[in-house]
Gaussian input, Z-matrix of N, CA and C with variables (Angstrom, degrees):
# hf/3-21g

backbone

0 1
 N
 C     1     B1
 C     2     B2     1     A1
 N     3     B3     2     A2     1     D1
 C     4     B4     3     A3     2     D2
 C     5     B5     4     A4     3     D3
 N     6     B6     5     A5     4     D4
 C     7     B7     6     A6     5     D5
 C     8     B8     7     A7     6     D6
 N     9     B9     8     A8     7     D7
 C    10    B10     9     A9     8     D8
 C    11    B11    10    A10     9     D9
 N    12    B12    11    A11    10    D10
 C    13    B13    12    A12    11    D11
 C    14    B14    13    A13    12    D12
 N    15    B15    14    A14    13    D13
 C    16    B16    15    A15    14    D14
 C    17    B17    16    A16    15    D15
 N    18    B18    17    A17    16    D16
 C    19    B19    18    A18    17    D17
 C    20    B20    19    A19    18    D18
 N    21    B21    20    A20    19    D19
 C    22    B22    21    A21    20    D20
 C    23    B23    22    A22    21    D21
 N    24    B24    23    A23    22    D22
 C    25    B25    24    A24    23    D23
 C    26    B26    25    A25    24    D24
 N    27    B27    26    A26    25    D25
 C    28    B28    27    A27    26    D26
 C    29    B29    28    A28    27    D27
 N    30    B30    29    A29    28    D28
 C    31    B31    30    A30    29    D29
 C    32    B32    31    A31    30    D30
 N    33    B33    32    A32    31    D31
 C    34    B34    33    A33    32    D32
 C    35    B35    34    A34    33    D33
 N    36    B36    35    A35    34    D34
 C    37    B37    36    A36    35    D35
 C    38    B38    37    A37    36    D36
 N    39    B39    38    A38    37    D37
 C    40    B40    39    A39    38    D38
 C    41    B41    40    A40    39    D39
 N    42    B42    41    A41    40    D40
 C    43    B43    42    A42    41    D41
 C    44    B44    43    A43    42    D42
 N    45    B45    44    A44    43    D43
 C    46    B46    45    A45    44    D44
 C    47    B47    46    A46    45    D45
 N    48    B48    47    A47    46    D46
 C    49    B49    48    A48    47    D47
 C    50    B50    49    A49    48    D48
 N    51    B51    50    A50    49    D49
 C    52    B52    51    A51    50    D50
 C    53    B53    52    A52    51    D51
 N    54    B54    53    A53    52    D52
 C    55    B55    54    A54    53    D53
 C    56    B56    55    A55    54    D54
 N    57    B57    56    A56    55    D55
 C    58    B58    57    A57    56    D56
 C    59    B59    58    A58    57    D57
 N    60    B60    59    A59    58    D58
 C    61    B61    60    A60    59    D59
 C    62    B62    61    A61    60    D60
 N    63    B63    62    A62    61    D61
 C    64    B64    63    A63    62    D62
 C    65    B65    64    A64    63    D63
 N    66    B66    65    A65    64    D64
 C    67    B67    66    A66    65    D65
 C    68    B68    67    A67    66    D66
 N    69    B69    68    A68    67    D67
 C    70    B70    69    A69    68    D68
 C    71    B71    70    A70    69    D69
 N    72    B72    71    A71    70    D70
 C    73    B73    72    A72    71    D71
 C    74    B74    73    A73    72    D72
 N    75    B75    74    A74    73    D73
 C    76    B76    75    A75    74    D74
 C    77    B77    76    A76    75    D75
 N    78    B78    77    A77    76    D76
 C    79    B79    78    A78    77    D77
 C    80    B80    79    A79    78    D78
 N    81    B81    80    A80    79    D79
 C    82    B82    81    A81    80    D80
 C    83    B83    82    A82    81    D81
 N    84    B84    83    A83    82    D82
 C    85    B85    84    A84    83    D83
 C    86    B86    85    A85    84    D84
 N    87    B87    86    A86    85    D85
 C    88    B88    87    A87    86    D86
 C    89    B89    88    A88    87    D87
 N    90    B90    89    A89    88    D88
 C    91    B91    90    A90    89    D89
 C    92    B92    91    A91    90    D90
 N    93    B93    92    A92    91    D91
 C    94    B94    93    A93    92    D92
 C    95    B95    94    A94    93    D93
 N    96    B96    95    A95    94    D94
 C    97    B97    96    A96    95    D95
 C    98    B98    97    A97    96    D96
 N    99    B99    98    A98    97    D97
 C   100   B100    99    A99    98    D98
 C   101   B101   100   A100    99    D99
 N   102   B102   101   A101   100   D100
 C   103   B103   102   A102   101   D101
 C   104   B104   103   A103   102   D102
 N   105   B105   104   A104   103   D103
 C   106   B106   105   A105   104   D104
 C   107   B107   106   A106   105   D105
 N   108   B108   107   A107   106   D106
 C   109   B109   108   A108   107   D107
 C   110   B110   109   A109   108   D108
 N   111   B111   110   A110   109   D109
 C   112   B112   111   A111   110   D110
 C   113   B113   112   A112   111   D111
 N   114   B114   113   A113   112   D112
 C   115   B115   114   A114   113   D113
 C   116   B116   115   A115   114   D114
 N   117   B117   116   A116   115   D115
 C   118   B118   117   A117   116   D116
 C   119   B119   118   A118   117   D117
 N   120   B120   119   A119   118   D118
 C   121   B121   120   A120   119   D119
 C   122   B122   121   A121   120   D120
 N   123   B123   122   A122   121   D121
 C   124   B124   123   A123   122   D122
 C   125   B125   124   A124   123   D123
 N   126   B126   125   A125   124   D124
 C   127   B127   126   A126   125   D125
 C   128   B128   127   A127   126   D126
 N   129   B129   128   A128   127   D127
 C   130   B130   129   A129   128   D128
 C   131   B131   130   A130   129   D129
 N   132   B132   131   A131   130   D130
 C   133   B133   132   A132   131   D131
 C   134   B134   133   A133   132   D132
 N   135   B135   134   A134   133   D133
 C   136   B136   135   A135   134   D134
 C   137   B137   136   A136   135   D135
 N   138   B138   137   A137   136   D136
 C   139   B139   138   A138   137   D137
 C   140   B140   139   A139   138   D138
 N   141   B141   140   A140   139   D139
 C   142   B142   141   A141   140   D140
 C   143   B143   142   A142   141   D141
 N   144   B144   143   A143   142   D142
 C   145   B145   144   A144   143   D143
 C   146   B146   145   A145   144   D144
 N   147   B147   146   A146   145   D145
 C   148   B148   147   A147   146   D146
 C   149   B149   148   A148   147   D147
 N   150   B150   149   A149   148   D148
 C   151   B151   150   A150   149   D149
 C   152   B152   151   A151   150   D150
 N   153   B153   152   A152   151   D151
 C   154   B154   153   A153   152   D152
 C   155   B155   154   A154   153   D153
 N   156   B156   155   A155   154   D154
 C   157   B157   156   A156   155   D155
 C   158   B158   157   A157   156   D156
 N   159   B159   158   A158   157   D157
 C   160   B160   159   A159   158   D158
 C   161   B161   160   A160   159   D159
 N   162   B162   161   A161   160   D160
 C   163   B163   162   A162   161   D161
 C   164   B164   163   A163   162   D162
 N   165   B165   164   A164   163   D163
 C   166   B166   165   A165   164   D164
 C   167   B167   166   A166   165   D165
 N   168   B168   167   A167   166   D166
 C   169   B169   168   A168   167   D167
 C   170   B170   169   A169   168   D168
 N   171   B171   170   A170   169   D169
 C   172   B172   171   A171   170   D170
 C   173   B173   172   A172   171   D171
 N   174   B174   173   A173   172   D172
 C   175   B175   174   A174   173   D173
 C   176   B176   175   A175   174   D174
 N   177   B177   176   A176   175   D175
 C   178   B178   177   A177   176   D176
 C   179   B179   178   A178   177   D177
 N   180   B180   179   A179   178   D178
 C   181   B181   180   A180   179   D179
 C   182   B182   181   A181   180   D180
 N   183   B183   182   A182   181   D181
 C   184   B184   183   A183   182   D182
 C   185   B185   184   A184   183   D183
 N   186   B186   185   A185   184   D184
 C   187   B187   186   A186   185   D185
 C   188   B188   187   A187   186   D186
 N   189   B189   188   A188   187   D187
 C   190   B190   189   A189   188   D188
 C   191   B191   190   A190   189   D189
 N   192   B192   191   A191   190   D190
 C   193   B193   192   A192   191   D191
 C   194   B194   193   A193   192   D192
 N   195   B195   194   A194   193   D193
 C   196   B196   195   A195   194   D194
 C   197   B197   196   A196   195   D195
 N   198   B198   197   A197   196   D196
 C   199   B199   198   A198   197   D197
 C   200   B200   199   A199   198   D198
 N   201   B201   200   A200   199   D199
 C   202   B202   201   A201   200   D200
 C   203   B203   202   A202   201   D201
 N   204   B204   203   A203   202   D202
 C   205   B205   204   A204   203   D203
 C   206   B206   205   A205   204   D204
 N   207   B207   206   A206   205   D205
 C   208   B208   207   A207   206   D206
 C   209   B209   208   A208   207   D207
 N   210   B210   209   A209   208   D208
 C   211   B211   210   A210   209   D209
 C   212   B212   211   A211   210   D210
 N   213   B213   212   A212   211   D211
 C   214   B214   213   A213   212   D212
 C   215   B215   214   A214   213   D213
 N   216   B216   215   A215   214   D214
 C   217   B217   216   A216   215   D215
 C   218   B218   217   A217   216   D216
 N   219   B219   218   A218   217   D217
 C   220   B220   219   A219   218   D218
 C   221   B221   220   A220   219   D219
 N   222   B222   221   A221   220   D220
 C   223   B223   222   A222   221   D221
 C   224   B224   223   A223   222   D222
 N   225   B225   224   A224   223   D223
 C   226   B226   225   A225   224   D224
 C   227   B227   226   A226   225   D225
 N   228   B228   227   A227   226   D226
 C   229   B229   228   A228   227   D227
 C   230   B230   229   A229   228   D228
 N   231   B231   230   A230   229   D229
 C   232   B232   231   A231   230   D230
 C   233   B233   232   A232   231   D231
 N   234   B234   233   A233   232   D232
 C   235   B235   234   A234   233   D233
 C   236   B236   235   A235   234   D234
 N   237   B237   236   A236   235   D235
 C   238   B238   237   A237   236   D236
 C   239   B239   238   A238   237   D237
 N   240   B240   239   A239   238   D238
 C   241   B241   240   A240   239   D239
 C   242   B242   241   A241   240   D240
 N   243   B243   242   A242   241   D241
 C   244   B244   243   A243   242   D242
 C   245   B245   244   A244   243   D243
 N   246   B246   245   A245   244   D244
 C   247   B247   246   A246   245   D245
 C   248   B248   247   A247   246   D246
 N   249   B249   248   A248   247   D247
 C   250   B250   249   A249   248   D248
 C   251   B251   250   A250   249   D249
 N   252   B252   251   A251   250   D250
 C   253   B253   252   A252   251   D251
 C   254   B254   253   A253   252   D252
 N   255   B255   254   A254   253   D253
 C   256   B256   255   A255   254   D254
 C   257   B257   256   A256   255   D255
 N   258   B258   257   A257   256   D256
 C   259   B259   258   A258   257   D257
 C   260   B260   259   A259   258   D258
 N   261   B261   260   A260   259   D259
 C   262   B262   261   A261   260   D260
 C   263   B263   262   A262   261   D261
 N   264   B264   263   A263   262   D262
 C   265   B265   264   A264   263   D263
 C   266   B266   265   A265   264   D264
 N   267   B267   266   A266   265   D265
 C   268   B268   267   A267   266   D266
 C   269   B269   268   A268   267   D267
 N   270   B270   269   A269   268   D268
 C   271   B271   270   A270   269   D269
 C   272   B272   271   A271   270   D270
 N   273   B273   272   A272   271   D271
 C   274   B274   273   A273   272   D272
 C   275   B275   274   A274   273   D273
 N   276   B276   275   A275   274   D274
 C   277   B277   276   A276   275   D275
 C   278   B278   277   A277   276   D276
 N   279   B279   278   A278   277   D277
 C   280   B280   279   A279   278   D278
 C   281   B281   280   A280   279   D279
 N   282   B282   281   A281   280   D280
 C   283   B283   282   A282   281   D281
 C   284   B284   283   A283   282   D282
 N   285   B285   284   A284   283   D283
 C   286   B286   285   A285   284   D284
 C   287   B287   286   A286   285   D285
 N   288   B288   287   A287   286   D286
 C   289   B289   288   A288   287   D287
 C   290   B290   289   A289   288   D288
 N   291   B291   290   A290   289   D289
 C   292   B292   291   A291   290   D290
 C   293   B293   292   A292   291   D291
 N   294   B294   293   A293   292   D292
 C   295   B295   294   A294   293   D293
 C   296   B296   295   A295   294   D294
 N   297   B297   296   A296   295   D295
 C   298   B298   297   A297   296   D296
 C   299   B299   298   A298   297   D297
 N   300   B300   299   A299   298   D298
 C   301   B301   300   A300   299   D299
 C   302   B302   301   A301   300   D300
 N   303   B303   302   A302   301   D301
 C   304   B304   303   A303   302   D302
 C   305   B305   304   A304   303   D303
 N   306   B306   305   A305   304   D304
 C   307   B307   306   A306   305   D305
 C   308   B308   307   A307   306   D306
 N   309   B309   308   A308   307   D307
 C   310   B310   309   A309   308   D308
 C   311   B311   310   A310   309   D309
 N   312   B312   311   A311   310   D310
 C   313   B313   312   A312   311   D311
 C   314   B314   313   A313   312   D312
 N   315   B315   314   A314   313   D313
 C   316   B316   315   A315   314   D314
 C   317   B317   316   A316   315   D315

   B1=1.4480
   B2=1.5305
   B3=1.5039
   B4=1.6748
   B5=1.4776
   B6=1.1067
   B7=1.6036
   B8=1.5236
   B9=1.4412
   B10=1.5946
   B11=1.4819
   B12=1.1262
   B13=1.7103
   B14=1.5183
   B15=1.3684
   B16=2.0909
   B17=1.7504
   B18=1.3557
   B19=0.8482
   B20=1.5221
   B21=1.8362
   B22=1.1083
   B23=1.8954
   B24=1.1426
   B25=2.1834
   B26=1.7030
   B27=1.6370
   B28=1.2435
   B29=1.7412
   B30=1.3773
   B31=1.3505
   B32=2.0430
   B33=1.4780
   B34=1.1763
   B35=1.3001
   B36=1.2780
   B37=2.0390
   B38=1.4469
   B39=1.3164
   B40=2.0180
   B41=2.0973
   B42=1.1063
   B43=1.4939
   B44=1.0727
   B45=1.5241
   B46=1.4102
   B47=1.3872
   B48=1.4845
   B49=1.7073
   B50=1.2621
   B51=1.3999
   B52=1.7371
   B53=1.9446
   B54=1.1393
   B55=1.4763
   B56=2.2233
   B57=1.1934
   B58=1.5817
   B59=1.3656
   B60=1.1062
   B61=1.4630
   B62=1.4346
   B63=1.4515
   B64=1.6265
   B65=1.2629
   B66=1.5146
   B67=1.5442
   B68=1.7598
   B69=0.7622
   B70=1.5559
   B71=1.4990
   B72=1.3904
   B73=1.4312
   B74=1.7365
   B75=1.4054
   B76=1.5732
   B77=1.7154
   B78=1.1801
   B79=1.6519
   B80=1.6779
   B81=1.6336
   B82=1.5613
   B83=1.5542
   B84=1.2650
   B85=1.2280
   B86=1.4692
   B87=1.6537
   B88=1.5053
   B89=1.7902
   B90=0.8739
   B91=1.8248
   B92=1.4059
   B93=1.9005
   B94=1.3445
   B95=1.4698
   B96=0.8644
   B97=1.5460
   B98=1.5287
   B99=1.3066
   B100=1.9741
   B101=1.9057
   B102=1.1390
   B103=1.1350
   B104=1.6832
   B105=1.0495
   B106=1.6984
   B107=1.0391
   B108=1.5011
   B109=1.7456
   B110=1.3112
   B111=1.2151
   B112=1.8214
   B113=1.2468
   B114=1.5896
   B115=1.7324
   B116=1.4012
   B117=1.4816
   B118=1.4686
   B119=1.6879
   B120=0.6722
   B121=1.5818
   B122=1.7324
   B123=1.1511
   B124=1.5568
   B125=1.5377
   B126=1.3172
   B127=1.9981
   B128=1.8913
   B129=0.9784
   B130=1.8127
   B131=1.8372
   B132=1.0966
   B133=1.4019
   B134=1.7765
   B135=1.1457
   B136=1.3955
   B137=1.6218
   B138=1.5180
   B139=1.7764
   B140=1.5093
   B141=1.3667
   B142=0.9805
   B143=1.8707
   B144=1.7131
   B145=1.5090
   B146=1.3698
   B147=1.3840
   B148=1.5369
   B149=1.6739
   B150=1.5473
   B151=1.5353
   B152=1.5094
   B153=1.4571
   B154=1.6813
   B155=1.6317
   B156=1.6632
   B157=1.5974
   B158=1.5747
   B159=1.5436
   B160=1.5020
   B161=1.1018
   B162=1.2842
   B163=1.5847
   B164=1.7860
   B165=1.1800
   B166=1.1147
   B167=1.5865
   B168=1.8345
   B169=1.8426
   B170=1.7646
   B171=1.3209
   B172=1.9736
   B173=1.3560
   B174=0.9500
   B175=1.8300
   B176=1.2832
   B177=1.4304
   B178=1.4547
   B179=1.5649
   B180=1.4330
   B181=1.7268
   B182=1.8600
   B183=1.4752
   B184=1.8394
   B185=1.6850
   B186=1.2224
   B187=1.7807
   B188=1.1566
   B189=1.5800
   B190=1.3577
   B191=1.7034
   B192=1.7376
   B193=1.2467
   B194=1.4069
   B195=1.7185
   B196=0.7241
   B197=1.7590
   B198=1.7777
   B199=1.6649
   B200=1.4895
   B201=1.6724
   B202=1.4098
   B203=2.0111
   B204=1.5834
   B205=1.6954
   B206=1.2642
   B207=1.1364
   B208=1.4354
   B209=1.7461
   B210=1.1181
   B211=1.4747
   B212=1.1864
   B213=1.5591
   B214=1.2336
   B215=1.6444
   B216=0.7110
   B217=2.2127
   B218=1.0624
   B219=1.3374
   B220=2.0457
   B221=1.7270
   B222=1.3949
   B223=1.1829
   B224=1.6910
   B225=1.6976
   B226=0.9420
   B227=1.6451
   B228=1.5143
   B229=1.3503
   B230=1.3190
   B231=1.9436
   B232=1.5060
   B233=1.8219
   B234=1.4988
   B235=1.4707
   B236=1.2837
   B237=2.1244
   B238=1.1545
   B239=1.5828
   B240=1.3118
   B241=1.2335
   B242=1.5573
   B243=1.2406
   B244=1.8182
   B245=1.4562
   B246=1.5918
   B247=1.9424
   B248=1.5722
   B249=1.4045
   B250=1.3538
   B251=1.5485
   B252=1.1073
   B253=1.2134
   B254=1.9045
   B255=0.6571
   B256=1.6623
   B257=1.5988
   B258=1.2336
   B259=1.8942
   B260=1.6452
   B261=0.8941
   B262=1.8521
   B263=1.1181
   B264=1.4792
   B265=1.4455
   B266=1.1878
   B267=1.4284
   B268=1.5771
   B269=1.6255
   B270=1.2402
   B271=1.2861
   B272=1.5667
   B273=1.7819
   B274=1.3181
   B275=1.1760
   B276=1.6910
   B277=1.7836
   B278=1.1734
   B279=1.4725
   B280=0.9339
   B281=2.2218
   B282=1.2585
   B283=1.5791
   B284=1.4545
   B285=1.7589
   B286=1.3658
   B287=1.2344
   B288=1.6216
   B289=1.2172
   B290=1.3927
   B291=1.7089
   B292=1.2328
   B293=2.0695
   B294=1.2018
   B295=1.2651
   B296=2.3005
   B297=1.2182
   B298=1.6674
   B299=1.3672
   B300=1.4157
   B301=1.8092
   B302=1.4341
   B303=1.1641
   B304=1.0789
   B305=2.1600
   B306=0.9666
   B307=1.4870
   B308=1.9849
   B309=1.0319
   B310=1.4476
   B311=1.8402
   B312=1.2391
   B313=1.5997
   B314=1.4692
   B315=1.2743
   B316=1.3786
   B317=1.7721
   A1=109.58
   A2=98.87
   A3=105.27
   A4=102.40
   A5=144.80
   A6=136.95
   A7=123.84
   A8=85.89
   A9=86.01
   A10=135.94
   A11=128.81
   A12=127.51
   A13=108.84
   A14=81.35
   A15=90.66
   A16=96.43
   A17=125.83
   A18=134.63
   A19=127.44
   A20=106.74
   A21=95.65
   A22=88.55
   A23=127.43
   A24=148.35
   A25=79.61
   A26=148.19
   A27=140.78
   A28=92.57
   A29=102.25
   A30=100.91
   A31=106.07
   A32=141.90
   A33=114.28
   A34=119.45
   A35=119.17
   A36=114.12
   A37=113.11
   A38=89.02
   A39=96.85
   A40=102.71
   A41=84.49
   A42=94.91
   A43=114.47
   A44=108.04
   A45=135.55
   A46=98.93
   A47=116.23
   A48=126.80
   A49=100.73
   A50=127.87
   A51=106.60
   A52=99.23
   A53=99.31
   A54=94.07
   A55=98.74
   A56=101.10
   A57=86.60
   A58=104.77
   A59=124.93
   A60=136.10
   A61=119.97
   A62=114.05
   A63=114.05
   A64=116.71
   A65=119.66
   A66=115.28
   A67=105.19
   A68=95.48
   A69=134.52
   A70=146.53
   A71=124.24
   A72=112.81
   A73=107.17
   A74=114.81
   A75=119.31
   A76=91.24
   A77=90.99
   A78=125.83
   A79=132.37
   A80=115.27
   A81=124.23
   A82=70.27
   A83=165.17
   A84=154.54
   A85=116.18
   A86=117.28
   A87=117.78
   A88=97.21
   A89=118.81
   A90=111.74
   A91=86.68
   A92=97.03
   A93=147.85
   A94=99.18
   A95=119.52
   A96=111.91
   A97=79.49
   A98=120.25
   A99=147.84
   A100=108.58
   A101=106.63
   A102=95.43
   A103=110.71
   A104=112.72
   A105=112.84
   A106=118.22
   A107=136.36
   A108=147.89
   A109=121.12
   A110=89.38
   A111=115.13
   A112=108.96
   A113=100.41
   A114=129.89
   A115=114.96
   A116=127.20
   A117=115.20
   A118=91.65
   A119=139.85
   A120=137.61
   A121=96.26
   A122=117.90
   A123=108.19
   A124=109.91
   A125=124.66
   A126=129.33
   A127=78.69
   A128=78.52
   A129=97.60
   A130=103.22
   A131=101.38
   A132=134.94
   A133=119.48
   A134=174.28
   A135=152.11
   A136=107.72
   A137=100.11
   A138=126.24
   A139=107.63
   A140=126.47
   A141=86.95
   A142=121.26
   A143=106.38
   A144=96.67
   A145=79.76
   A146=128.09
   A147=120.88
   A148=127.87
   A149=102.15
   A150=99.74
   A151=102.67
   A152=116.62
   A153=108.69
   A154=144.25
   A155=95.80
   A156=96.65
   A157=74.30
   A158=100.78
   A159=147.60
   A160=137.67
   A161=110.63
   A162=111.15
   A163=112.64
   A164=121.46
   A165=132.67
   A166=91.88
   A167=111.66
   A168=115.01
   A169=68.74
   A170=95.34
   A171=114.70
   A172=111.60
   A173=98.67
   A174=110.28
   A175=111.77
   A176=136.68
   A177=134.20
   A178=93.76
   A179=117.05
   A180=128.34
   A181=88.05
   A182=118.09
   A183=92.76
   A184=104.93
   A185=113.84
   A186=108.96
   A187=110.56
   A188=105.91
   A189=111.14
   A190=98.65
   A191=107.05
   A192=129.85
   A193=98.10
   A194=109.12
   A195=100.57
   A196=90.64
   A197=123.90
   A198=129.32
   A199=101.40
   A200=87.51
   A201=94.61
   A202=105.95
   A203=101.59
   A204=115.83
   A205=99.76
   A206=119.67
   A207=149.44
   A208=123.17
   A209=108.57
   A210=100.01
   A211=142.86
   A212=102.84
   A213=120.01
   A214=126.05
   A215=103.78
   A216=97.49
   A217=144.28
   A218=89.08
   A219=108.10
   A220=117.71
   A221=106.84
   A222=111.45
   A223=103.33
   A224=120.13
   A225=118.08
   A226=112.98
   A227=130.41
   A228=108.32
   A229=140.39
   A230=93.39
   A231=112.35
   A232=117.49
   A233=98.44
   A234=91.92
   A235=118.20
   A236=107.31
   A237=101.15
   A238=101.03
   A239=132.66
   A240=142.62
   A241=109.19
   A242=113.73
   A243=125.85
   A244=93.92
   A245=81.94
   A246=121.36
   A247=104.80
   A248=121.51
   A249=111.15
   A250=115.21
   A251=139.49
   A252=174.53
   A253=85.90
   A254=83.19
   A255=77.88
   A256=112.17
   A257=107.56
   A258=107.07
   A259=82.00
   A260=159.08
   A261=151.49
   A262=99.05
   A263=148.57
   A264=132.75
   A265=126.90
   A266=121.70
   A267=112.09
   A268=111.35
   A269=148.94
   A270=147.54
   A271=117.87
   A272=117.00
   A273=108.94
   A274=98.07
   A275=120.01
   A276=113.86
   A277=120.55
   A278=119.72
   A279=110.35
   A280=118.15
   A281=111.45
   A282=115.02
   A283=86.30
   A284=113.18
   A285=131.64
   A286=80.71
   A287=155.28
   A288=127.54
   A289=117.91
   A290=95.04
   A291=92.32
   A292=117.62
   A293=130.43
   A294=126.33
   A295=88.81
   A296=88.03
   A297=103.93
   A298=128.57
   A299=100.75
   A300=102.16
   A301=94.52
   A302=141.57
   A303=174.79
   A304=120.80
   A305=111.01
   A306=107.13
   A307=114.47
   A308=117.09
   A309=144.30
   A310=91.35
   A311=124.80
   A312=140.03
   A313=104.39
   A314=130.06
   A315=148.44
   A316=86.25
   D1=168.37
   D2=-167.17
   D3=-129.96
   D4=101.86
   D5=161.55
   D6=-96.66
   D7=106.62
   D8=159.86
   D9=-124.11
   D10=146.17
   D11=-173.60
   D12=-77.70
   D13=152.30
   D14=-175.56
   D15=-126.72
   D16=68.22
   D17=174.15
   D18=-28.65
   D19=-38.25
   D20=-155.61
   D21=-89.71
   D22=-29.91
   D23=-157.93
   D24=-96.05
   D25=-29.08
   D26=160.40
   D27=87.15
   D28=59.39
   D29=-160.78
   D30=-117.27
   D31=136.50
   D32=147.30
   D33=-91.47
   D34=112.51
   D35=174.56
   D36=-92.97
   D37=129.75
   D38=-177.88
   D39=-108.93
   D40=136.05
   D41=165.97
   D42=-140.87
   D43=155.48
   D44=173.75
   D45=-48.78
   D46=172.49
   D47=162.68
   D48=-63.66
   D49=-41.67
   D50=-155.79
   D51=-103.05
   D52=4.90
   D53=150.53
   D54=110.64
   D55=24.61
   D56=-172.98
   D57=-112.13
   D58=141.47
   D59=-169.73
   D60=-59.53
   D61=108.00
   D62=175.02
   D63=-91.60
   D64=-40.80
   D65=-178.65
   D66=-147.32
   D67=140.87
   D68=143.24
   D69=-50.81
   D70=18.03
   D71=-132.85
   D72=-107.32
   D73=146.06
   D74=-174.68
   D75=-147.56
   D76=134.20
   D77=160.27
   D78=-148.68
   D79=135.90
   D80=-149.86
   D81=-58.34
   D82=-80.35
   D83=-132.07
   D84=-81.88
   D85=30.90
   D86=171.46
   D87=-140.15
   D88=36.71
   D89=173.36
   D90=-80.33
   D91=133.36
   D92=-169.18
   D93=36.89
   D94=113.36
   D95=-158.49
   D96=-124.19
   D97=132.99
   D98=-157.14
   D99=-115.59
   D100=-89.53
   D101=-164.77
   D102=-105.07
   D103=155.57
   D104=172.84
   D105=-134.46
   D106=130.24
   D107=147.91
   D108=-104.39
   D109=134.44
   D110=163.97
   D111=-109.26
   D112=97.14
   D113=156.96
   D114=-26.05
   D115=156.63
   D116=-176.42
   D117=-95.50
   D118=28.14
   D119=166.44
   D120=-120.53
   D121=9.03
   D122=159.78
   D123=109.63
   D124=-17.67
   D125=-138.47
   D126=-93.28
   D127=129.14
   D128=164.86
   D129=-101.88
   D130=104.28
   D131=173.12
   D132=-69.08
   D133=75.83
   D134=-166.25
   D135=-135.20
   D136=148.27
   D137=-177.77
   D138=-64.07
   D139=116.53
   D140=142.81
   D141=-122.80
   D142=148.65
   D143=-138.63
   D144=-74.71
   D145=-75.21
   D146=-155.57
   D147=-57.01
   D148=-7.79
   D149=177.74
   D150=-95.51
   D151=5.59
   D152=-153.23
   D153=44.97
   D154=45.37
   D155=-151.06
   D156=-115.66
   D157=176.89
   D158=135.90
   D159=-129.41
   D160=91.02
   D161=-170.15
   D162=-106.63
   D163=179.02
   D164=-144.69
   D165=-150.68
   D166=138.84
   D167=-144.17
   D168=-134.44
   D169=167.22
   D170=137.28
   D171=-69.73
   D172=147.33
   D173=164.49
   D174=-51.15
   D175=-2.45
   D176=-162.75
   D177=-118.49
   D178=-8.19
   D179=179.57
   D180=59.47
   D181=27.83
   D182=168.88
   D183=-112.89
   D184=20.49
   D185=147.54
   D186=172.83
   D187=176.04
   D188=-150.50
   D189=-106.80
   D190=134.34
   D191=-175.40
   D192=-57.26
   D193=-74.68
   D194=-141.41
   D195=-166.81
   D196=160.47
   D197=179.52
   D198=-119.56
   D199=107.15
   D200=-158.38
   D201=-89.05
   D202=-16.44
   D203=177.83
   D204=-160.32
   D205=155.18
   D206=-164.26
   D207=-162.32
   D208=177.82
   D209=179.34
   D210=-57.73
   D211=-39.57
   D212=146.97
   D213=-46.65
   D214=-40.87
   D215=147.26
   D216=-70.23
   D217=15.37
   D218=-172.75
   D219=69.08
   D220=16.43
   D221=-178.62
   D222=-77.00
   D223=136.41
   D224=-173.40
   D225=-147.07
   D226=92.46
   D227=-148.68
   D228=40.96
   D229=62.60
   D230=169.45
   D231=-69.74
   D232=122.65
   D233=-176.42
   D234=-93.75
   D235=-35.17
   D236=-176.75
   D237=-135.49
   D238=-169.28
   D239=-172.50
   D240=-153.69
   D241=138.87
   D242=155.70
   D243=-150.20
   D244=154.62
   D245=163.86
   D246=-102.74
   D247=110.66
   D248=155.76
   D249=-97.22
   D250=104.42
   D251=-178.71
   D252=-49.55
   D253=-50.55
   D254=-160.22
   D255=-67.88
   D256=-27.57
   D257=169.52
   D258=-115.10
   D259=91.97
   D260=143.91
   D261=22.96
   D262=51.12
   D263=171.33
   D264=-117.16
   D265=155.32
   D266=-175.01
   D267=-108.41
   D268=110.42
   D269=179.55
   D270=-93.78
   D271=119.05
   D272=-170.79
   D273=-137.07
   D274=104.09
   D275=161.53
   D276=-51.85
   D277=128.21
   D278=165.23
   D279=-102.57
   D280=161.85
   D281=-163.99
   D282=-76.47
   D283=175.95
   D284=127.47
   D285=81.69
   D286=-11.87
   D287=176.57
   D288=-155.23
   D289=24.79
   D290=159.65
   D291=79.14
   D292=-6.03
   D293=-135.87
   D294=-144.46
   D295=128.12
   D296=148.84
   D297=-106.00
   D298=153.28
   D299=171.81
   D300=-102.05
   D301=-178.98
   D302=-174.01
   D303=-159.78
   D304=85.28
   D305=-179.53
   D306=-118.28
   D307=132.61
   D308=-156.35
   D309=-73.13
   D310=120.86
   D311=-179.06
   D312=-88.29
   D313=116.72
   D314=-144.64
   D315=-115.03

């Protein structure tokens, strides 16, 4: 699979390898949605900058798992996201100030 953000339509689009459209996907908790990871256990992860989220898709990008951070986590114009697997941690730049969180995967 292929994910890419449509920042400006607040969109995640998933494609096949050879390029044909699988999903479509919008949720009030992905406006301008910035950076995206796919976890090595598969979880498609994505920013979204202006709602302050991180939410979590199916692998098919046609809905949302699950809101994995929000504002209330001090998330503030998240641009990008990683899982390092190897210490359980979640890493999310945030824009405009320069600053990451770092929070411990339970």
């Amino acid at each position: 699979m292929i994910y890419v953000t449509n920042y400006a339509q607040h969109k995640l689009i998933t494609l096949a390898m050879d390029g044909t459209l699988i999903s479509s996907f919008t949720d009030p908790e992905l406006l301008h949605p910035h950076g995206v990871h796919v976890t090595p256990a598969g979880h498609v992860l994505v920013c979204g900058n202006t709602s302050n989220s991180v939410i979590q898709v199916d692998h098919e990008g046609r809905k949302k798992l699950a809101t994995l951070l929000s504002q209330k986590d001090g998330l503030s114009s998240p641009t990008s996201v990683c899982v390092n697997k190897n210490v359980d941690q979640i890493t999310v730049g945030l824009c405009y100030n320069n600053k990451i969180i770092v929070l411990e995967l339970q």
